[in-house]
NUBA-548226 format. One record per residue: residue number from 1; x, y, z of N, C-alpha, C in turn. Coordinates in Angstrom, 2 decimals. Example, Ala and Ser with C-alpha at 12.3 -4.5 7.8 and 13.67 -1.06 7.14 Angstrom:
2
<rec 1 <13.19 -5.69 7.80> <12.30 -4.50 7.80> <13.20 -3.30 7.80>>;
<rec 2 <12.85 -2.25 7.08> <13.67 -1.06 7.14> <12.90 0.03 7.87>>;
This chain:
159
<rec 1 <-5.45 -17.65 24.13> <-5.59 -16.28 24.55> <-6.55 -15.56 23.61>>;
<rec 2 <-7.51 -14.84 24.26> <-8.54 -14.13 23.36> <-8.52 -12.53 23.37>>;
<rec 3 <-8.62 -11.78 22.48> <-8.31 -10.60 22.07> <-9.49 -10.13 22.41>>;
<rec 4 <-9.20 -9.07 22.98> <-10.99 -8.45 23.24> <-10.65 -6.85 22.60>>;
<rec 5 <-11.60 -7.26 21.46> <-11.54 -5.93 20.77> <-11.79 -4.87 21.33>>;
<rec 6 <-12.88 -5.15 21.97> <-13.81 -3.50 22.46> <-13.00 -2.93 23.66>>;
<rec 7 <-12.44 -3.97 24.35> <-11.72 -3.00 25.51> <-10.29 -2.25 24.54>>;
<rec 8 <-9.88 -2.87 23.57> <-8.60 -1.87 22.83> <-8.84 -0.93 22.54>>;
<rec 9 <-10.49 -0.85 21.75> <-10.64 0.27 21.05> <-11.08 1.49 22.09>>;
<rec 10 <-12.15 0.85 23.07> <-12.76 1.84 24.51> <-11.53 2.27 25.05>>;
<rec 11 <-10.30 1.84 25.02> <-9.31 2.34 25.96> <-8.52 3.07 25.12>>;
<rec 12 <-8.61 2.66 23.58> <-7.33 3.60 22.85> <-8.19 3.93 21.46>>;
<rec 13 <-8.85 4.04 21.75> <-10.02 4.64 20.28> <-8.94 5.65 19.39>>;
<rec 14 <-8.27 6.90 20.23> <-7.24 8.26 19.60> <-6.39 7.41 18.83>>;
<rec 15 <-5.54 6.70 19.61> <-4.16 6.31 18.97> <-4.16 5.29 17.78>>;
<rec 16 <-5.90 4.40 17.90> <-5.72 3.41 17.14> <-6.34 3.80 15.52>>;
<rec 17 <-7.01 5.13 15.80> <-7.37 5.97 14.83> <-6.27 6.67 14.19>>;
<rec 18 <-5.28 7.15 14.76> <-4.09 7.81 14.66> <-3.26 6.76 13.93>>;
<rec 19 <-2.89 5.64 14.62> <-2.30 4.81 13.47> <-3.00 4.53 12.10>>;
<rec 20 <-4.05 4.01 12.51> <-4.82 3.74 10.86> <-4.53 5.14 10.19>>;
<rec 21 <-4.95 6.33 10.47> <-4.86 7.54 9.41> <-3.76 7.49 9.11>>;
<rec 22 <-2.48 7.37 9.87> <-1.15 7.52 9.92> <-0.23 6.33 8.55>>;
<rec 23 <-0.93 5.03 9.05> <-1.04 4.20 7.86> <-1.06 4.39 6.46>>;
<rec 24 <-2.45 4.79 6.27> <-2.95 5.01 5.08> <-2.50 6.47 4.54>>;
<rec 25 <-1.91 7.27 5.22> <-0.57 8.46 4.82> <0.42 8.19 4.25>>;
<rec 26 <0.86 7.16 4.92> <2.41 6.74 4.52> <2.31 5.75 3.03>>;
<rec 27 <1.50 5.02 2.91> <1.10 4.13 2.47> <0.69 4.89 0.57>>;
<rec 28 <-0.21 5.34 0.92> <-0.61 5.95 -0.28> <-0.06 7.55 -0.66>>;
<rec 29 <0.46 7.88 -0.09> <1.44 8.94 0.00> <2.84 8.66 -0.87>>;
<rec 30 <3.09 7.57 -0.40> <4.43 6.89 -0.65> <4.20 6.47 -2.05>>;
<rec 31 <3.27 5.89 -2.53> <2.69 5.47 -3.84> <2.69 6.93 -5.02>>;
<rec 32 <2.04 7.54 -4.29> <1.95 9.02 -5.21> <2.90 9.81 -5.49>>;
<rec 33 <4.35 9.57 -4.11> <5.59 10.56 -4.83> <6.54 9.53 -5.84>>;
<rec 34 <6.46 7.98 -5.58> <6.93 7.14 -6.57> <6.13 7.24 -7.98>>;
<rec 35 <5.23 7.24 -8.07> <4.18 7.43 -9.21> <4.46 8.51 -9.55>>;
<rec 36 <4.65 10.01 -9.25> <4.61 10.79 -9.97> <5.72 11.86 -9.79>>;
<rec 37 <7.06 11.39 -9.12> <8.09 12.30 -8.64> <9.05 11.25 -9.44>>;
<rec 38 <9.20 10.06 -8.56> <10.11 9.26 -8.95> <10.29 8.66 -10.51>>;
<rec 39 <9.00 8.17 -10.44> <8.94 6.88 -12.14> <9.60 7.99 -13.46>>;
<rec 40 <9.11 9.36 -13.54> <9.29 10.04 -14.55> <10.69 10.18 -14.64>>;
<rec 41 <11.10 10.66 -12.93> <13.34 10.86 -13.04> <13.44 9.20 -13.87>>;
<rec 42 <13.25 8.43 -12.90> <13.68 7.24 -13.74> <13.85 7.20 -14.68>>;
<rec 43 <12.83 7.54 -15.78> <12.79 7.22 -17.34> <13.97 7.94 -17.98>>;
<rec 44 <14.33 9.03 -17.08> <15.65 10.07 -17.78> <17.04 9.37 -17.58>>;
<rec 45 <17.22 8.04 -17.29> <18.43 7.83 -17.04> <18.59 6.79 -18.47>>;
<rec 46 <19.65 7.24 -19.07> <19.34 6.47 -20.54> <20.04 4.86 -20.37>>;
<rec 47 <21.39 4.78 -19.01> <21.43 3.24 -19.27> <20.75 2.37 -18.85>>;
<rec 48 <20.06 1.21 -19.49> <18.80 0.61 -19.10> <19.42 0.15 -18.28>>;
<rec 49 <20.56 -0.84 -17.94> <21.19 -1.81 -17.04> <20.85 -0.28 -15.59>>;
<rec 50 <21.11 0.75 -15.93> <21.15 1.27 -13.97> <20.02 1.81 -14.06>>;
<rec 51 <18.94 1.57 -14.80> <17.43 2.45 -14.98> <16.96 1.72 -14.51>>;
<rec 52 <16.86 0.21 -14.99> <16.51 -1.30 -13.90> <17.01 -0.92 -12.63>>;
<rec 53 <18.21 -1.24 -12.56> <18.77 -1.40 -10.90> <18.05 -0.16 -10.24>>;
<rec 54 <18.03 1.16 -10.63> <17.43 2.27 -9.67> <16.32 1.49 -9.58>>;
<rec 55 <15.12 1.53 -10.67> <13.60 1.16 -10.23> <13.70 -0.04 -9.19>>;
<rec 56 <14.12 -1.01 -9.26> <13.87 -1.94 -8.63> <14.33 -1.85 -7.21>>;
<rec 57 <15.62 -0.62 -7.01> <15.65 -0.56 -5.85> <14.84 0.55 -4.81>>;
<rec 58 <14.30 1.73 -5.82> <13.24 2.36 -5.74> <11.91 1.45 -5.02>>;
<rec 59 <11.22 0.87 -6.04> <10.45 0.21 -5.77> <10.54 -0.92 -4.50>>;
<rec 60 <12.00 -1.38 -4.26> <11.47 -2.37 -3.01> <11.69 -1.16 -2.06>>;
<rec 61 <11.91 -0.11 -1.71> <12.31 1.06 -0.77> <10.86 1.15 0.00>>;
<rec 62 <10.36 1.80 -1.38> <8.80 1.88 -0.97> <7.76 1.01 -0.31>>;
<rec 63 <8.06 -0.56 -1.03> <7.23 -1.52 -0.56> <7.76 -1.74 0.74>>;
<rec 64 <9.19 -1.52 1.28> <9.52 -2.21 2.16> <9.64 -1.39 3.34>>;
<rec 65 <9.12 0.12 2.85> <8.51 1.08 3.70> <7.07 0.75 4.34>>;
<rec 66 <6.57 1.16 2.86> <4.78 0.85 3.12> <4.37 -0.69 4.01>>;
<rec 67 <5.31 -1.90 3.90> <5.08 -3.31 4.40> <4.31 -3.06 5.93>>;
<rec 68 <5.05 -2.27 6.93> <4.20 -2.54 7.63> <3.34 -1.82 8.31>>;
<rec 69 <2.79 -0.55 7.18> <1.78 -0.28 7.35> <0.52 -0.28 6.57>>;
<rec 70 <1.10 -1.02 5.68> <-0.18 -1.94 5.37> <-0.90 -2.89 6.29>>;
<rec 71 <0.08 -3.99 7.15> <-0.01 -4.55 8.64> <-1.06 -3.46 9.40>>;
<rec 72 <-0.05 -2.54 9.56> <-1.02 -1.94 10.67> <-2.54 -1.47 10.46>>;
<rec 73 <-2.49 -0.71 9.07> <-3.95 -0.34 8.55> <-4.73 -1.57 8.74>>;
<rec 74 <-4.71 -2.97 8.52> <-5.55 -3.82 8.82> <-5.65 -4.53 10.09>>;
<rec 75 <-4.41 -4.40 11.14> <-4.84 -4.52 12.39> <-5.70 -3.45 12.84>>;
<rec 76 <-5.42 -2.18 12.67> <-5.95 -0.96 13.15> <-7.69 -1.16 12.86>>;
<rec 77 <-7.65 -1.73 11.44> <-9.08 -1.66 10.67> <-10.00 -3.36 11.36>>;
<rec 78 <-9.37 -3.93 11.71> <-9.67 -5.16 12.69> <-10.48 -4.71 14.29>>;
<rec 79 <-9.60 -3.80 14.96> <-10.41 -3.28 15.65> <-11.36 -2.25 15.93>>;
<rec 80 <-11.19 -1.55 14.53> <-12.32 -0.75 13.93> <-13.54 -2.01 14.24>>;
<rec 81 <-13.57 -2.64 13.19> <-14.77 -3.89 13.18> <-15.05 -4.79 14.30>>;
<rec 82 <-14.28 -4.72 15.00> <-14.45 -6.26 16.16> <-14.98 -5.09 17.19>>;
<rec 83 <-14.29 -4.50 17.46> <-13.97 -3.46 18.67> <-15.07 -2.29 18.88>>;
<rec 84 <-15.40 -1.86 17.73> <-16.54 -0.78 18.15> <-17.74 -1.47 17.55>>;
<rec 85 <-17.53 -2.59 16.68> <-18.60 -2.70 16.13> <-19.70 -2.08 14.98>>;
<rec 86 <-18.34 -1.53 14.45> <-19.14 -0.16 13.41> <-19.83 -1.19 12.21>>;
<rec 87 <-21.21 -0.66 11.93> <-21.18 -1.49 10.59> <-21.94 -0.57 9.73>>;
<rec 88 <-22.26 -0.86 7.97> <-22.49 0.01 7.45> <-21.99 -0.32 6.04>>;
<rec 89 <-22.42 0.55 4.78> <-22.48 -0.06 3.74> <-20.56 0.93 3.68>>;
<rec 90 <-20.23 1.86 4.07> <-19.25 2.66 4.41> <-17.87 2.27 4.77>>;
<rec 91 <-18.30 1.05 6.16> <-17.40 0.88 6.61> <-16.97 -0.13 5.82>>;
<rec 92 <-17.95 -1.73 5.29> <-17.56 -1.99 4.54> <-17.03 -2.05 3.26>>;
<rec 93 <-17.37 -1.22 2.45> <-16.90 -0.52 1.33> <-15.26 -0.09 1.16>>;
<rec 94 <-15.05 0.63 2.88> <-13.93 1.32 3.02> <-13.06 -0.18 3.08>>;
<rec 95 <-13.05 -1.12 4.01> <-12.36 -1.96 4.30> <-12.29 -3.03 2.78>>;
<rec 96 <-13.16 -3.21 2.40> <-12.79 -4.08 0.94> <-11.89 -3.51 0.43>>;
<rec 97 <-12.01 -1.87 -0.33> <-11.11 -1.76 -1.18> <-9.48 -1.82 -0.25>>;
<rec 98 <-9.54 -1.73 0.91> <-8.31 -1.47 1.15> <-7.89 -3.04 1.17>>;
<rec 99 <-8.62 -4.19 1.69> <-8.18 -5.83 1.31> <-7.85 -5.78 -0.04>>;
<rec 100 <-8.43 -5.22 -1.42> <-7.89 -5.35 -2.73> <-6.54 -4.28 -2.88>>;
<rec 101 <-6.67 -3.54 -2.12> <-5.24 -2.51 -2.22> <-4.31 -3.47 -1.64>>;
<rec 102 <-4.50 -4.64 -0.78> <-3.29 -5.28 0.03> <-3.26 -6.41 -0.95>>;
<rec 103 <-4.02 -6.95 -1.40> <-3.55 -8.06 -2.50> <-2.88 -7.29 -3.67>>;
<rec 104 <-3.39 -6.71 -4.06> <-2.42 -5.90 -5.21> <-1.21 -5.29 -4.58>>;
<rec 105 <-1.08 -4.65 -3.61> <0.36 -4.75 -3.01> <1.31 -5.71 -2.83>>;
<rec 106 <0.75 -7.11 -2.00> <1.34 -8.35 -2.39> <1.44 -9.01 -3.42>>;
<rec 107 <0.96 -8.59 -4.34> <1.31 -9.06 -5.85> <2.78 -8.37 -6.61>>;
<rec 108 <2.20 -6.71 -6.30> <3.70 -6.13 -7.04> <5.04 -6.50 -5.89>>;
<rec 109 <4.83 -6.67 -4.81> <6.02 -6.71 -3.90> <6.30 -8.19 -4.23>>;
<rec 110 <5.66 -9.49 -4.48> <6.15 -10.45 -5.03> <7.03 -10.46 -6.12>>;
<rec 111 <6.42 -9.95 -7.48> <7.00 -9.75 -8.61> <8.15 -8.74 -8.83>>;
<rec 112 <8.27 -7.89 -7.46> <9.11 -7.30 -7.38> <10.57 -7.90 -7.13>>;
<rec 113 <10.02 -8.78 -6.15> <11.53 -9.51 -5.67> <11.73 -10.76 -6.61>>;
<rec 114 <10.32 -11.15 -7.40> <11.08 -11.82 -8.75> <11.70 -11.55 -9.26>>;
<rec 115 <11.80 -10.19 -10.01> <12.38 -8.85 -10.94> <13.73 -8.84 -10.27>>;
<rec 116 <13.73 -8.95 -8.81> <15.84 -8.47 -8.48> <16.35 -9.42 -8.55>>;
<rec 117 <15.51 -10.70 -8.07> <16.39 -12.04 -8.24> <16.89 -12.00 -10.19>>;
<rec 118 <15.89 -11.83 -11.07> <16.41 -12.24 -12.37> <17.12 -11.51 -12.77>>;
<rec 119 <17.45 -9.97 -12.02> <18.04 -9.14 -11.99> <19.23 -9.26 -12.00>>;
<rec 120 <19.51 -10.14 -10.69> <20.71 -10.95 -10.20> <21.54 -11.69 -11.13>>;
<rec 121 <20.36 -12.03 -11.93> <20.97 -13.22 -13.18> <21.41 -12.83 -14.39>>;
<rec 122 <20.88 -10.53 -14.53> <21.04 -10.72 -15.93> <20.02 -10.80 -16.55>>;
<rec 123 <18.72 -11.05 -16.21> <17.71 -11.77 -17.56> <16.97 -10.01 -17.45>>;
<rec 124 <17.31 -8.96 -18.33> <16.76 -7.87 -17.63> <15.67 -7.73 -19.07>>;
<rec 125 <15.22 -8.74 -19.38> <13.84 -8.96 -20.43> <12.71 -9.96 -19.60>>;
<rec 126 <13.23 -10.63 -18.42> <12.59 -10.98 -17.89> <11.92 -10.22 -16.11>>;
<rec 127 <13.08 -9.43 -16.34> <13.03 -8.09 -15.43> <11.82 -7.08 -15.77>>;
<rec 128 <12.28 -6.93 -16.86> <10.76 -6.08 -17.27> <9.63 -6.03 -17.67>>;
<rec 129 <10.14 -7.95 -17.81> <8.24 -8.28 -18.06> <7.61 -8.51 -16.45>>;
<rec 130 <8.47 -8.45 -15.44> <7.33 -8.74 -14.25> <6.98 -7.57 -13.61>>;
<rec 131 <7.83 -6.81 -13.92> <7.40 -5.31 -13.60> <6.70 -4.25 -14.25>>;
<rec 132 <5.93 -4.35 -15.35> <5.84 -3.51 -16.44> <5.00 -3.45 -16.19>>;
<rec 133 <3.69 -4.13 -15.66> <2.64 -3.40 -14.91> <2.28 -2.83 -13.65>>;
<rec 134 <3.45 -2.79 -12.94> <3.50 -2.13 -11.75> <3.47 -0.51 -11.85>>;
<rec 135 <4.83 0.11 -12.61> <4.00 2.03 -12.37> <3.17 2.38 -13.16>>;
<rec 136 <2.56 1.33 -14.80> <1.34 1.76 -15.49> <0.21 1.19 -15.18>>;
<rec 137 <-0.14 0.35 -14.31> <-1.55 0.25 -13.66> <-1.37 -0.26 -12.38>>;
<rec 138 <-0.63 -1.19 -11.77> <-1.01 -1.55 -10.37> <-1.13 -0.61 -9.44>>;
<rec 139 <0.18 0.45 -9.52> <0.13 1.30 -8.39> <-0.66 2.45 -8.97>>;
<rec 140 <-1.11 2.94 -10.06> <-1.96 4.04 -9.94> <-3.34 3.12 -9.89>>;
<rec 141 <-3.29 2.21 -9.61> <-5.08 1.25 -9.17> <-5.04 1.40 -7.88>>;
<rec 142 <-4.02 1.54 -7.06> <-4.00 1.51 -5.78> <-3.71 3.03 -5.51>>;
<rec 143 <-3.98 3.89 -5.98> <-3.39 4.84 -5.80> <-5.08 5.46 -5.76>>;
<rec 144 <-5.31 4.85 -6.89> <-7.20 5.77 -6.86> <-7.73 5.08 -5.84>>;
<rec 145 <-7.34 3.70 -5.62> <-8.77 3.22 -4.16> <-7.84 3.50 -3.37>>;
<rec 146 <-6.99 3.97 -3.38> <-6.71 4.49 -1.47> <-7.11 5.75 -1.65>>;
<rec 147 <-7.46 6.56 -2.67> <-7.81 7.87 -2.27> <-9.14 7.84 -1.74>>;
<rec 148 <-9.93 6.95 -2.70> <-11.39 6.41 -2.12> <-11.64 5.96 -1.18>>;
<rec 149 <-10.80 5.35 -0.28> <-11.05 5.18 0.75> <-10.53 5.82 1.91>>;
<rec 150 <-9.84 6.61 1.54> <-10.00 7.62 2.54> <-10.43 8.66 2.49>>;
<rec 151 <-11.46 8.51 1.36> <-12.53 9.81 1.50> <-13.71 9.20 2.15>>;
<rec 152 <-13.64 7.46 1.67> <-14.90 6.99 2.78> <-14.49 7.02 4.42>>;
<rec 153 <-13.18 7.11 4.48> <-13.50 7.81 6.13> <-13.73 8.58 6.25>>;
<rec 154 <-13.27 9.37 5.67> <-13.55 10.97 5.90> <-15.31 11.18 6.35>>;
<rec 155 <-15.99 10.23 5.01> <-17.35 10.45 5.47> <-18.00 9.57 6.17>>;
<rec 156 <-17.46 8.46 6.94> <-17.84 7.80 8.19> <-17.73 8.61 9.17>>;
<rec 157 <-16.00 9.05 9.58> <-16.13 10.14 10.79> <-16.29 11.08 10.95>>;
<rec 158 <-17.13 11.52 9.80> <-17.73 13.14 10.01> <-17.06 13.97 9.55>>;
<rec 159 <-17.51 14.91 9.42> <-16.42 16.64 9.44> <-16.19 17.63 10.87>>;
């Protein structure tokens, strides 16, 4: 069975735009009130044993929010490319960083569910070594290229 881009996008250009923006809302939105609402309450809870258990259940909340619209931003962004055929130093630009925003997402959501399993066990030194670069650089790395890239839509589709 073959997917024909251009008739998805010619027939639903609104909605498939609407999801992608809608995507990359939830997505990097969700990153920015954990990054800068959540991580700080965290740090105020002085027993480490439930300061772990919150973050980690914090953190899979989010990922397991954002999961599938990260999915969708790159189906959505699939028929961006197949479907209209857009090309451009823009469009590509926009779509890389968001492929490095999804590997770095699948990286912390891996190490995340490393972190509950050892969690599980007790090893909460091995808990915090797989997580300890997740709210001081992974997610504010993903936090600046999703802003960047959705300012490069912004200036693909105009004002």
């Amino acid at each position: 069975m073959q997917i024909n881009f251009e008739m998805i996008y010619s027939n639903y250009a609104l909605y498939v735009i609407f999801v992608h923006i809608l995507s990359a809302v939830i997505w990097v939105g969700g990153m920015i009130v954990v990054k800068l609402a959540i991580h700080p309450a965290l740090h105020k809870i002085e027993d480490e044993n439930i300061r772990i258990k919150t973050s980690l259940k914090t953190m899979g909340n989010l990922f397991n929010l954002a999961f599938p619209f990260v999915v969708l931003s790159l189906l959505t962004a699939l028929v961006f490319l197949l479907g209209a055929k857009f090309s451009g130093w823009i469009v590509y630009a926009k779509e890389g960083i968001w492929t490095v925003m999804t590997i770095n997402f699948l990286y912390m959501y891996i190490q995340r569910l490393r972190a509950s399993f050892a969690y599980k066990k007790g090893d909460l030194d091995r808990v915090k070594n797989l997580v300890r670069f997740i709210p001081t650089r992974l997610l504010p790395l993903n936090i600046l290229l999703g802003i960047a890239a959705i300012f490069l839509g912004v200036m693909f589709r105009g004002l």
